[in-house]
Backbone as ProteinMPNN parsed JSONL, in Angstrom:
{"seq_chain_A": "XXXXXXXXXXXXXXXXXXXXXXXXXXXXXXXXXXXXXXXXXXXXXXXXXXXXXXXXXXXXXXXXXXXXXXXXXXXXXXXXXXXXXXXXXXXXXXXXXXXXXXXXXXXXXXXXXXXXXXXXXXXXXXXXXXXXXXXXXXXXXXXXXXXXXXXXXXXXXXXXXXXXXXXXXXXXXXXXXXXXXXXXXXXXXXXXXX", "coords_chain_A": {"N_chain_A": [[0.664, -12.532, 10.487], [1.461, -15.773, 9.491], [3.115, -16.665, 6.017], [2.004, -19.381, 5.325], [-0.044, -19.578, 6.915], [-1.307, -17.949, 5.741], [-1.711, -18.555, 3.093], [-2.984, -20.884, 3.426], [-5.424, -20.183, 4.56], [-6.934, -18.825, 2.218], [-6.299, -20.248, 0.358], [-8.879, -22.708, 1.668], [-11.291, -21.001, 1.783], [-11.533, -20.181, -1.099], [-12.198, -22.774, -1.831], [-14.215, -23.674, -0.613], [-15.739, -21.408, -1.906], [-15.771, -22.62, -4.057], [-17.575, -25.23, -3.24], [-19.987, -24.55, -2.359], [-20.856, -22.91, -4.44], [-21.367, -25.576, -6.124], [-22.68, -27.152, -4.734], [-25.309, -25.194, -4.756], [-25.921, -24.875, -7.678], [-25.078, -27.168, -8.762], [-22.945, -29.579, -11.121], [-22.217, -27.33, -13.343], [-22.412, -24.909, -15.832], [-23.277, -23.004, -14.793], [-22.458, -22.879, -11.781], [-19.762, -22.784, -12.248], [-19.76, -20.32, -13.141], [-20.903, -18.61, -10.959], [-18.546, -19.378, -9.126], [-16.332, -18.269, -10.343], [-17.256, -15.414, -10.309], [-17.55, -15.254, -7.052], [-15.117, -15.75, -6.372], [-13.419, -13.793, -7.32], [-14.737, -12.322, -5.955], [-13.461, -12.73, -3.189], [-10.832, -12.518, -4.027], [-10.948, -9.727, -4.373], [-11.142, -8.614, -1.954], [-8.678, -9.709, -0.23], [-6.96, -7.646, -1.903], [-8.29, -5.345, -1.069], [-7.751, -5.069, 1.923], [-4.618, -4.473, 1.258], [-4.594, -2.297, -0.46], [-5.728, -0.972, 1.737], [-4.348, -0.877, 3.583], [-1.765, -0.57, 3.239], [1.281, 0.931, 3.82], [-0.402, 2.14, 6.459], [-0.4, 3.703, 9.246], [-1.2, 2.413, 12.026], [-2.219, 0.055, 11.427], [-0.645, -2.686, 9.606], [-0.614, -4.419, 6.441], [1.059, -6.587, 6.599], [0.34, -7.747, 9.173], [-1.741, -8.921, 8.826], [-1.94, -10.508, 6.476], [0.201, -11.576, 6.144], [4.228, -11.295, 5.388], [4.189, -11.469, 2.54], [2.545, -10.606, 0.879], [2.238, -9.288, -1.326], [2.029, -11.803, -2.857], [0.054, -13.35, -1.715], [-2.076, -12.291, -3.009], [-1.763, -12.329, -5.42], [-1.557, -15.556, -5.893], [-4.817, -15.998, -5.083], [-5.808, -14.574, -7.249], [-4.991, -15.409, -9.172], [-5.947, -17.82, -8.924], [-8.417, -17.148, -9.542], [-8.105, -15.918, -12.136], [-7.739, -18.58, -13.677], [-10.617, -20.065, -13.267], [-12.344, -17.877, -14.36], [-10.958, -18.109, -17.212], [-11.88, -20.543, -17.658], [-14.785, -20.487, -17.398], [-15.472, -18.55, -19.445], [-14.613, -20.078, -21.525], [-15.899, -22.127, -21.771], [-19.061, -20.961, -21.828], [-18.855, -20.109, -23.922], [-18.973, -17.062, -24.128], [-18.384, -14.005, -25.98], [-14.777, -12.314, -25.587], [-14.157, -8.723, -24.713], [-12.366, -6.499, -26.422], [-10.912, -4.36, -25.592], [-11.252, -4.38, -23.392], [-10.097, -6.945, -22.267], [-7.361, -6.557, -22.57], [-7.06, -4.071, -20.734], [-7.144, -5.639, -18.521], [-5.287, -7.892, -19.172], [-2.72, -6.36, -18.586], [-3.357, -5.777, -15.949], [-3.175, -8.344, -14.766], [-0.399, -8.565, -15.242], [0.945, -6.721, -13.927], [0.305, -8.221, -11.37], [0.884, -10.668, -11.179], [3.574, -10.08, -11.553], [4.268, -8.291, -9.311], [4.489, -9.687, -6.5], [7.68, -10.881, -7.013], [9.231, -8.385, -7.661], [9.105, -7.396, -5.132], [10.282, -9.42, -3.803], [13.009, -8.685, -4.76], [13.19, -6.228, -3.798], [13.032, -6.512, -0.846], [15.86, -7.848, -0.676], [17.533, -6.201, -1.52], [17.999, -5.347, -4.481], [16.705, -3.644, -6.064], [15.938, -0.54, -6.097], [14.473, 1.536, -3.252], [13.413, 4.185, -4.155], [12.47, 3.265, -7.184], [11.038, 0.909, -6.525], [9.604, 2.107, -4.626], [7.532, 3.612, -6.754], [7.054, 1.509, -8.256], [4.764, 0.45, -6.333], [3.101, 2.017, -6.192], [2.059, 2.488, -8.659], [1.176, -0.518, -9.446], [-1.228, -0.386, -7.11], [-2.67, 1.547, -7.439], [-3.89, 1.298, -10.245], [-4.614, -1.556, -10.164], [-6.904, -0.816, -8.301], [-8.229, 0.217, -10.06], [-9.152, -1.066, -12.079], [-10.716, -3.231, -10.868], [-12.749, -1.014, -10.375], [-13.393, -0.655, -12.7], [-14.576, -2.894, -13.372], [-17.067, -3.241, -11.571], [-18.338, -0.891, -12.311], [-19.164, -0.958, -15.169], [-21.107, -2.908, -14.763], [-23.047, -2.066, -13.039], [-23.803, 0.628, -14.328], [-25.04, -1.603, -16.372], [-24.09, -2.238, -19.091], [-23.041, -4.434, -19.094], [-23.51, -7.258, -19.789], [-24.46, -10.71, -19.558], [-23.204, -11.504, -16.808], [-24.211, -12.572, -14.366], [-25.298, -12.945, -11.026], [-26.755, -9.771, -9.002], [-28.306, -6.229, -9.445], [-28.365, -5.319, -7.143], [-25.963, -6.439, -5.474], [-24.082, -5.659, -7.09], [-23.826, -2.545, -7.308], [-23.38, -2.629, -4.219], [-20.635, -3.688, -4.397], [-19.465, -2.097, -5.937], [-19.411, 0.747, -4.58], [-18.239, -0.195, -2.208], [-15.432, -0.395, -3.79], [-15.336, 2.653, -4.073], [-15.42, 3.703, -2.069], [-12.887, 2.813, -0.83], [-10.648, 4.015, -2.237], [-12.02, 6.76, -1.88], [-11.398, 6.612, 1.56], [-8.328, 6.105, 0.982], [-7.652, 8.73, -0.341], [-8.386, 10.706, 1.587], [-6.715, 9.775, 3.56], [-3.815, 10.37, 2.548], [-4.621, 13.11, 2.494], [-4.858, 13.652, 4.744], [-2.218, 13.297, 5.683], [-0.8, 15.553, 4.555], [-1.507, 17.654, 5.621], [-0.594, 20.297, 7.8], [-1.493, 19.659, 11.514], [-1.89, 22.106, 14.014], [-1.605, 22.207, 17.094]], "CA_chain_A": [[0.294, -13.879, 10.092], [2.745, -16.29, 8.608], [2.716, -17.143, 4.471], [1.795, -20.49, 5.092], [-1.305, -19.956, 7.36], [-2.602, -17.044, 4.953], [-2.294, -19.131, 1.848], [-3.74, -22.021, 3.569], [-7.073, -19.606, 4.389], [-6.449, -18.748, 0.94], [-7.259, -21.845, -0.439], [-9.442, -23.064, 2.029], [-12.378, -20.056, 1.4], [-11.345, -20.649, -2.24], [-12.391, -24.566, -1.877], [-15.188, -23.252, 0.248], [-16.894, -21.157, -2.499], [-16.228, -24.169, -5.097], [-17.951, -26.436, -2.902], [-21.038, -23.446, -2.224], [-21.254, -23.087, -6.257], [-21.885, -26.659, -6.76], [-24.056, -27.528, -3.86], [-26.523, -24.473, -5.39], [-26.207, -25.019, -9.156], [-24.638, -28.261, -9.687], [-21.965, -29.524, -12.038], [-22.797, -27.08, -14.452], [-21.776, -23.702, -16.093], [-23.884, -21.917, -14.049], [-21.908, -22.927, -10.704], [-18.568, -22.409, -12.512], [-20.011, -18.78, -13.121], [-20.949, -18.445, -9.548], [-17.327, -19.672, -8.393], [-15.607, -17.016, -10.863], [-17.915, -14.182, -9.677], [-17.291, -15.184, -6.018], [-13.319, -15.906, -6.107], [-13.062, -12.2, -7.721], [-15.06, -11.123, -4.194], [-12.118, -13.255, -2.307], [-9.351, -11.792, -4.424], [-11.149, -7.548, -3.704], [-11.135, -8.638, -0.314], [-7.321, -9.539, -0.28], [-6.702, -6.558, -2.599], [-8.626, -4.176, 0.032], [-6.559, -5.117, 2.861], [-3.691, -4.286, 0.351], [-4.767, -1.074, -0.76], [-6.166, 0.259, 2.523], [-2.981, -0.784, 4.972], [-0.061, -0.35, 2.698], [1.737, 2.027, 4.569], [-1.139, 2.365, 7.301], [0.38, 4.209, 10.193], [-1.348, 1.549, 12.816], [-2.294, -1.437, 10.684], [-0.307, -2.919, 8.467], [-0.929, -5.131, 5.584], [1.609, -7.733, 6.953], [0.269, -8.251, 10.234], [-3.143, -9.566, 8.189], [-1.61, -11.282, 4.913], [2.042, -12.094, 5.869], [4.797, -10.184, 4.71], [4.628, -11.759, 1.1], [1.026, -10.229, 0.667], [1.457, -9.604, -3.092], [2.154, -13.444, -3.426], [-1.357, -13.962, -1.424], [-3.221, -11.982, -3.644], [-1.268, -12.909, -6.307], [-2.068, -16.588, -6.151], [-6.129, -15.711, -5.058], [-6.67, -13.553, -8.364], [-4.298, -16.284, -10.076], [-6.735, -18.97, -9.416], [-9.63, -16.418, -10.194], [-8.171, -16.192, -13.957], [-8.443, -19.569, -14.005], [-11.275, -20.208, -13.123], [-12.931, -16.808, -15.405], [-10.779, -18.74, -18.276], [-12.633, -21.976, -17.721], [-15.863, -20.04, -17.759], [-14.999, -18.124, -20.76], [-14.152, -20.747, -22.798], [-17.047, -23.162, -21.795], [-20.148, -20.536, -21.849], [-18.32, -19.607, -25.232], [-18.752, -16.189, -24.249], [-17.17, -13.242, -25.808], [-14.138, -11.411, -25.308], [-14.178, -7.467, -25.295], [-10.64, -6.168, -26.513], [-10.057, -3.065, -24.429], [-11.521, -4.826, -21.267], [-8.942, -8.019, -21.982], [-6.091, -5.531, -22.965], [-6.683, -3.438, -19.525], [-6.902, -6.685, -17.45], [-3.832, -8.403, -19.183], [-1.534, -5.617, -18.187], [-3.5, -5.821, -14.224], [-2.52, -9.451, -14.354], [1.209, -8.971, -15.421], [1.181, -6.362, -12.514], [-0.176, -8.764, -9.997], [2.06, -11.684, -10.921], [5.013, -9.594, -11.457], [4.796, -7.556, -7.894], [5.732, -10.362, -5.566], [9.193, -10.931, -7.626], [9.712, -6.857, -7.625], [8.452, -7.033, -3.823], [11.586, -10.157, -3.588], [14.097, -8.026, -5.11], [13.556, -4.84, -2.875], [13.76, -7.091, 0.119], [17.261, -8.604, -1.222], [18.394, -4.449, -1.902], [18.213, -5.742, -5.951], [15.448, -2.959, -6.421], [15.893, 0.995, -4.828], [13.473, 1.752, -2.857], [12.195, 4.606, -4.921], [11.608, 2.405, -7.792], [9.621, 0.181, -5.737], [7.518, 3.137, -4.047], [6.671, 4.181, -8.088], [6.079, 0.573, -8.77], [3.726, -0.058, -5.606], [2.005, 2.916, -6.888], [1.364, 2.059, -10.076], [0.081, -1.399, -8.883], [-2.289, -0.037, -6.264], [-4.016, 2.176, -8.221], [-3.829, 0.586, -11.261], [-5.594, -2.409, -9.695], [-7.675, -0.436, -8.064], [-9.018, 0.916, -11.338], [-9.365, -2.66, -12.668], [-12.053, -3.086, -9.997], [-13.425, 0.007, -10.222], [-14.073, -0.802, -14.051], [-15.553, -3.998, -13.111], [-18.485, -2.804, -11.383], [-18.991, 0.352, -12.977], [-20.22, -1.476, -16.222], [-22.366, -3.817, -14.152], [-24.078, -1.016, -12.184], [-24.692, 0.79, -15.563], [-26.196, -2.656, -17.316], [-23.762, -2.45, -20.436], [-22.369, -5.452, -19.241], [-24.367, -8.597, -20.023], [-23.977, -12.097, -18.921], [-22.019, -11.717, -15.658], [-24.375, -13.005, -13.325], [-24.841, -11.688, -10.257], [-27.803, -8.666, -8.867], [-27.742, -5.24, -9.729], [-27.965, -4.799, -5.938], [-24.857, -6.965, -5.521], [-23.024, -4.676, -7.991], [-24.042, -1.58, -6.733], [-22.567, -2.634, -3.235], [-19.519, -3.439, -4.379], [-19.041, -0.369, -6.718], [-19.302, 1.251, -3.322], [-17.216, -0.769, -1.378], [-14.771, -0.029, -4.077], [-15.083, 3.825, -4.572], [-15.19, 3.859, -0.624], [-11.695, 2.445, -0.636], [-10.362, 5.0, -2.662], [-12.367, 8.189, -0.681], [-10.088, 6.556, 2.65], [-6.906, 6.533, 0.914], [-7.508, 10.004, -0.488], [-8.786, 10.68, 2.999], [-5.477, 9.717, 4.405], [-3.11, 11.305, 2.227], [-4.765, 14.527, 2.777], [-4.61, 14.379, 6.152], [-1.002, 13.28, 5.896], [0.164, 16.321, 3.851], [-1.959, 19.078, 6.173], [0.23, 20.22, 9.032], [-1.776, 20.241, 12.179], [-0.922, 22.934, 15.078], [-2.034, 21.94, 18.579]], "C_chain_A": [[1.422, -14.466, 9.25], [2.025, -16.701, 7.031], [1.847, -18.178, 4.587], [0.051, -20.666, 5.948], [-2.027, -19.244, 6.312], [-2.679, -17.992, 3.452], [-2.844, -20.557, 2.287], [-5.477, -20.943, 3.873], [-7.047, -19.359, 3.237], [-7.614, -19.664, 0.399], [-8.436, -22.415, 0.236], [-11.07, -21.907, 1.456], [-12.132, -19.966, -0.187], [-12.28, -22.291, -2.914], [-14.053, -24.084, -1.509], [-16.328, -22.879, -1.033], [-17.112, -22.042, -3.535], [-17.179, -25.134, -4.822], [-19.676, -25.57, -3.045], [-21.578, -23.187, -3.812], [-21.985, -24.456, -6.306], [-22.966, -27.331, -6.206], [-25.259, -26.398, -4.147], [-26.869, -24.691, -6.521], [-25.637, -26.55, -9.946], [-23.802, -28.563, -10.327], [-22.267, -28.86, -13.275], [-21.81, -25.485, -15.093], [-21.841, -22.592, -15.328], [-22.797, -21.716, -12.466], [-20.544, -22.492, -11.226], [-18.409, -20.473, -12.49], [-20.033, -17.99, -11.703], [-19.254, -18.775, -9.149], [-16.332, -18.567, -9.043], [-15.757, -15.921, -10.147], [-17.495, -14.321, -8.316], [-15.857, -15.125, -5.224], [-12.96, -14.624, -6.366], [-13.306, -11.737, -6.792], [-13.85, -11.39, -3.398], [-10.971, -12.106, -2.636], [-9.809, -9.697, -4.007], [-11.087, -8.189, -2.702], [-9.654, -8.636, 0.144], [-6.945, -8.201, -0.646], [-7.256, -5.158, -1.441], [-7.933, -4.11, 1.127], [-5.257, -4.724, 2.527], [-3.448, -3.227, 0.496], [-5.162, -0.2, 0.61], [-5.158, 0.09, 3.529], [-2.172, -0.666, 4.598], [0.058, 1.157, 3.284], [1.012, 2.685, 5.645], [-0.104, 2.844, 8.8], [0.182, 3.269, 11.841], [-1.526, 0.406, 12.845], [-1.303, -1.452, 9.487], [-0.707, -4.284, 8.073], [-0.329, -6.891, 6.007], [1.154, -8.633, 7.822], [-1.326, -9.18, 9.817], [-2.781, -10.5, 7.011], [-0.56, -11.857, 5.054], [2.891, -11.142, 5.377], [5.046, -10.42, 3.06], [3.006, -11.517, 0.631], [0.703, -9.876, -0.512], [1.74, -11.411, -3.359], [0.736, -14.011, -2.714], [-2.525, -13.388, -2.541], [-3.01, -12.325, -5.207], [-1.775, -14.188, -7.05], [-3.844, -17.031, -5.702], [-6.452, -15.364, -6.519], [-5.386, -14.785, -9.374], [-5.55, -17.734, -10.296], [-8.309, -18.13, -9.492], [-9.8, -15.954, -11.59], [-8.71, -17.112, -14.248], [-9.897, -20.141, -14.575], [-12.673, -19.197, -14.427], [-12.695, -17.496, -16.793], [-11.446, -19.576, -18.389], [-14.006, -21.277, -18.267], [-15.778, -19.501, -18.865], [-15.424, -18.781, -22.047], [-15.636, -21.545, -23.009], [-18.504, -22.399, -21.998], [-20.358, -20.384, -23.491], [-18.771, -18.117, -25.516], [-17.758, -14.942, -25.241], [-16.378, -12.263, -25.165], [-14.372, -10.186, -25.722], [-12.458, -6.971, -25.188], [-10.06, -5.277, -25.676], [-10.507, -3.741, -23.121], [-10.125, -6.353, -20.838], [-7.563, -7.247, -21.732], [-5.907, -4.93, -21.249], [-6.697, -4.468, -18.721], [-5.749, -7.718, -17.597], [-3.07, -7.397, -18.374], [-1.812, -5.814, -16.31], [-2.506, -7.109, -14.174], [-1.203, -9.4, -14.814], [1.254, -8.062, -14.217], [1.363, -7.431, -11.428], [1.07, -9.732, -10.075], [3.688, -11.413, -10.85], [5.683, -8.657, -9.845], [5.671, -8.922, -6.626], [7.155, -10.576, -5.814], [9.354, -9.611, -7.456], [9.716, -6.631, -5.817], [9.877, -8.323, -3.004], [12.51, -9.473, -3.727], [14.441, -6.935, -3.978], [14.07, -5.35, -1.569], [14.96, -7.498, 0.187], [17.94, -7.239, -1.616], [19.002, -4.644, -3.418], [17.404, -4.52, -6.441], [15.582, -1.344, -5.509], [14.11, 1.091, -4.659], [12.381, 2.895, -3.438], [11.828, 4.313, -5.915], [10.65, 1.402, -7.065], [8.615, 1.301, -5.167], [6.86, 3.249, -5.718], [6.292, 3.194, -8.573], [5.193, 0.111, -7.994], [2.763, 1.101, -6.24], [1.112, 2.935, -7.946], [0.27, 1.071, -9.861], [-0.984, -1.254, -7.854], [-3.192, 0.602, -6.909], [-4.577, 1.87, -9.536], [-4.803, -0.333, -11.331], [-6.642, -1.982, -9.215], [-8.544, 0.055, -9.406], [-10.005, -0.298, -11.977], [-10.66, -2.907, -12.047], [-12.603, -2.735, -10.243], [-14.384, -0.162, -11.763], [-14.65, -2.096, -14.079], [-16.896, -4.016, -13.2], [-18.865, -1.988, -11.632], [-19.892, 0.228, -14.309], [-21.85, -2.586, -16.035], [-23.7, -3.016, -14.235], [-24.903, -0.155, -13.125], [-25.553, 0.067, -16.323], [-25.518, -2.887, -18.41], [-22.979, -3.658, -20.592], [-23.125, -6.699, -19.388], [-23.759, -9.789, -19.519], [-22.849, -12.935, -17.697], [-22.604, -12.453, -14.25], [-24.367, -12.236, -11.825], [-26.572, -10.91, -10.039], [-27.256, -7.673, -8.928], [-27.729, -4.797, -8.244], [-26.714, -4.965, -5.077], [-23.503, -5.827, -6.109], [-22.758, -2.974, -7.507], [-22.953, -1.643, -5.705], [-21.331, -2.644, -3.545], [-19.014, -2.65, -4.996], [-18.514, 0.678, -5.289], [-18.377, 1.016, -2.802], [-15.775, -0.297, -2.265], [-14.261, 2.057, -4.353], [-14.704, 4.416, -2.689], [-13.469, 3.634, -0.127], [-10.749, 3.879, -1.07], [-10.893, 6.535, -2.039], [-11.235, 7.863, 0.761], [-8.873, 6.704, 2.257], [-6.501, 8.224, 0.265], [-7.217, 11.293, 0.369], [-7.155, 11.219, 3.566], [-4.037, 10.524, 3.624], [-3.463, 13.049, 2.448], [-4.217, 15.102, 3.984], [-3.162, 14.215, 6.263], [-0.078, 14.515, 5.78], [-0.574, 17.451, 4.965], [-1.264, 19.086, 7.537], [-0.958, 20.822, 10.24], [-1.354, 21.146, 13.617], [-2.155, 22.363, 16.445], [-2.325, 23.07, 19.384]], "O_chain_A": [[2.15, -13.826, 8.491], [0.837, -16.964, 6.838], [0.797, -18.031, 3.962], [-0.787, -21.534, 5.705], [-3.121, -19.641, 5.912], [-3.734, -18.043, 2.821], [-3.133, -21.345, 1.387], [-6.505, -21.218, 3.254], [-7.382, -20.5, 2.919], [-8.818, -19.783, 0.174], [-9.276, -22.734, -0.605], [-11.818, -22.424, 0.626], [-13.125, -19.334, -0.549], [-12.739, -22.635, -4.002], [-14.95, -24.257, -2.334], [-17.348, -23.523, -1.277], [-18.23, -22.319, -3.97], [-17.666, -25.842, -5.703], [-20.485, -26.047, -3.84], [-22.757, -23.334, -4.133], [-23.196, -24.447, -6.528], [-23.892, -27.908, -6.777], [-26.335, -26.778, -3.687], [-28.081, -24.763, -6.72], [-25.713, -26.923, -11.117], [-23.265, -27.468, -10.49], [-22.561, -29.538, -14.26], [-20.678, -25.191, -14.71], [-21.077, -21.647, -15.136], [-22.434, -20.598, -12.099], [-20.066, -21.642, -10.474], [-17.539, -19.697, -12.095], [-19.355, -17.005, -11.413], [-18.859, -17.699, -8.7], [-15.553, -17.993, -8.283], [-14.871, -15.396, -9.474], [-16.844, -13.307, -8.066], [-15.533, -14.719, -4.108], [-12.096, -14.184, -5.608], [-12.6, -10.833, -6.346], [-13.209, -10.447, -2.936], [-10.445, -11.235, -1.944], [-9.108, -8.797, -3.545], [-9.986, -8.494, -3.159], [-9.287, -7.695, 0.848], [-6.571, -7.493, 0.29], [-6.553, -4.188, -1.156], [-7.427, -3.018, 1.384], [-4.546, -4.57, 3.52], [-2.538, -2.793, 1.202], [-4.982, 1.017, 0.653], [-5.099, 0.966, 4.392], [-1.273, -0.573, 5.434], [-0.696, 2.129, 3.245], [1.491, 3.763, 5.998], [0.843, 2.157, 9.184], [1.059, 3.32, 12.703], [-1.242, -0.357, 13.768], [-1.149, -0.572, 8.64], [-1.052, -5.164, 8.862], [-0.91, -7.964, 5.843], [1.279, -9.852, 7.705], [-1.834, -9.99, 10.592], [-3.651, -11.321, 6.719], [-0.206, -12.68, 4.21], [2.389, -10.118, 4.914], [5.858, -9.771, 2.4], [2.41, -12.404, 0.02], [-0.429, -9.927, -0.991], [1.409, -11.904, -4.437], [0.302, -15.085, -3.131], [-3.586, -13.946, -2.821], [-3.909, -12.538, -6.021], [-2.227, -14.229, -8.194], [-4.218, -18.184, -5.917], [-7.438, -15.928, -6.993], [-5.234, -14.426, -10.541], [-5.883, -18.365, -11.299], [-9.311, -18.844, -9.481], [-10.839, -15.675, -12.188], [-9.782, -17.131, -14.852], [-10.243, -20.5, -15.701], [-13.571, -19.725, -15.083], [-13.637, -17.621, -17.576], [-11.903, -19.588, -19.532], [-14.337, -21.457, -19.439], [-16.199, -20.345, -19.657], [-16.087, -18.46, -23.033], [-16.312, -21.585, -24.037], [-19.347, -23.209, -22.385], [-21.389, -20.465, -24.158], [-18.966, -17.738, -26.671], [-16.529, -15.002, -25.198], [-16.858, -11.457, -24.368], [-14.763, -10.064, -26.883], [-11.649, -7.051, -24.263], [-8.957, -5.367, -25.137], [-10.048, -3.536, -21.997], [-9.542, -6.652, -19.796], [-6.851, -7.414, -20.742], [-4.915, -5.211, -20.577], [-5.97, -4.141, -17.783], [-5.258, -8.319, -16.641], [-2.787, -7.828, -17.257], [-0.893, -5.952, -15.502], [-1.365, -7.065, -13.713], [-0.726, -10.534, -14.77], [1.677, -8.686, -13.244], [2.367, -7.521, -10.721], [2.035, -9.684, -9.312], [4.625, -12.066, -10.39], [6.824, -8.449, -9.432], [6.808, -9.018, -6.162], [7.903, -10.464, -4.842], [10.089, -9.685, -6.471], [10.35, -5.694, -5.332], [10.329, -8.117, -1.878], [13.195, -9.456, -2.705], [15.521, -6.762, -3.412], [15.131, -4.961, -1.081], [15.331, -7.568, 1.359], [19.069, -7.357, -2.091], [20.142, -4.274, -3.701], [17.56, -4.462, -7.66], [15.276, -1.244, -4.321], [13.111, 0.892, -5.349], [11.153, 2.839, -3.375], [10.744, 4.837, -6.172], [9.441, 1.37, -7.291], [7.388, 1.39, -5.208], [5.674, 2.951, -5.854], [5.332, 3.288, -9.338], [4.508, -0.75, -8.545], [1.679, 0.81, -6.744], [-0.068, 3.249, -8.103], [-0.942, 1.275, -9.941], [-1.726, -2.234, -7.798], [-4.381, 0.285, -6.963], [-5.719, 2.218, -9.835], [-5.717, -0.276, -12.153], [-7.628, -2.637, -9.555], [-9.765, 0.146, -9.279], [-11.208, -0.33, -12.235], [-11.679, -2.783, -12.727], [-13.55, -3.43, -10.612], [-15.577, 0.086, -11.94], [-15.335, -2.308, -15.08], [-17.682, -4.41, -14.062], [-20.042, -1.889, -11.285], [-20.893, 0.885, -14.593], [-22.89, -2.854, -16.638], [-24.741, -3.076, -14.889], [-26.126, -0.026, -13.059], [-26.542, 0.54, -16.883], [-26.047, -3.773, -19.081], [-22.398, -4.022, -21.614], [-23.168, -7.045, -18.207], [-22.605, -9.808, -19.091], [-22.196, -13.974, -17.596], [-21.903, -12.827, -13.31], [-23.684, -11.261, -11.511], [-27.51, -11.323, -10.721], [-26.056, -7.585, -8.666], [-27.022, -3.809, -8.045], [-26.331, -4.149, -4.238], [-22.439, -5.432, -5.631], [-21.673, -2.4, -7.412], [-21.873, -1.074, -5.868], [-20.664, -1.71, -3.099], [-17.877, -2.349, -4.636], [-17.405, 1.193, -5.148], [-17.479, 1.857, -2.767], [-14.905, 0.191, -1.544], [-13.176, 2.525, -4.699], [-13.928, 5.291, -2.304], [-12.96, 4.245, 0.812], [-10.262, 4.634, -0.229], [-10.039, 7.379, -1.769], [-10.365, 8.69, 1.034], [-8.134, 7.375, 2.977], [-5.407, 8.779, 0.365], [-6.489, 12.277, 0.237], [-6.643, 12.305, 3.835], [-3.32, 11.243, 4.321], [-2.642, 13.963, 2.53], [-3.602, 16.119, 4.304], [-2.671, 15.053, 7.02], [0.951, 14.712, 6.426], [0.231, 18.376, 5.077], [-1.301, 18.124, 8.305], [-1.373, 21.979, 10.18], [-0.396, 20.707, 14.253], [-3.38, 22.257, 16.388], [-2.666, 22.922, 20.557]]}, "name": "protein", "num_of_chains": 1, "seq": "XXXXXXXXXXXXXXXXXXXXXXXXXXXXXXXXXXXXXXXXXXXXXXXXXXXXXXXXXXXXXXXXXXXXXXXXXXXXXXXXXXXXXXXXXXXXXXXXXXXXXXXXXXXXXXXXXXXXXXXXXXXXXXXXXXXXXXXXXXXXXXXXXXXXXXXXXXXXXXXXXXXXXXXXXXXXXXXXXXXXXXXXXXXXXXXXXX"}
């Protein structure tokens, strides 16, 4: 897929759940909450295609995102800060320090991989620093997730909106991601004989 069609679906299913928020709840906080919560499903959805085809031996990540696929998920989970900030500020929620702290450092990942992901293409970057920094950012992010819905699914998280059957699933969907790529490295490293 080329850049320009994937960040036009991008935005468009972006616009999509803005419009789906407001036609259920209205101009209100509540729909802004709904459009946070639902742009974060957009951006794991990008991010899963990420994490489960990087380096896929029959799919790759490109042939679904473009070849600038941290700059799609990049600018998805860029306008899903946003959007979390807006809510934030306006519910007048608070912040928890170790949950901001571990999600600043995701978001300097995220925005900083497409520029690291420019460089390697341009031979500014060796390639085994880039494998140890895709690494980092894959699982890294993946964690980010993973600590998402893990506080949901327990309950210690309050005011996120949302069903605990909702949360559940995607706890799943995320720990499922991680069992395939475990999956696949295993089978990568076991030599089979014919």
């Amino acid at each position: 897929m080329k850049f320009k069609d994937a960040l036009l679906s991008t935005l468009i299913i972006e616009v999509g759940v803005a419009l789906l928020a407001v036609i259920n709840y209205g101009a209100s906080v509540e729909a802004l909450q709904a459009v946070t919560r639902f742009s974060g499903r957009v951006s794991l959805t990008i991010f899963s295609f990420i994490f489960l085809f990087h380096h896929h031996r029959h799919i790759h990540v490109k042939s679904i995102l473009s070849d600038k696929y941290y700059s799609i998920f990049a600018i998805a989970h860029g306008i899903h800060l946003l959007q979390l900030l807006a809510f934030v500020y306006l519910s007048g929620n608070e912040l928890i320090p170790i949950r901001l702290a571990g999600g600043f450092l995701a978001y300097v990942l995220i925005f900083a991989m497409p520029y690291v992901q420019h460089l390697f293409q341009h031979n500014h970057f060796s390639a085994k620093k880039y494998s140890t920094l895709t690494l980092i950012y894959l699982y890294y992010v993946w964690f980010i997730f993973f600590m998402s819905y893990l506080p949901r699914v327990r309950g210690t998280l309050t005011n996120v909106g949302g069903s605990y059957t909702e949360f559940v699933i995607l706890l799943a969907w995320v720990s499922f991601m991680m069992g395939v790529k475990l999956q696949g490295l295993i089978m990568n490293k076991i030599p089979f004989k014919k």
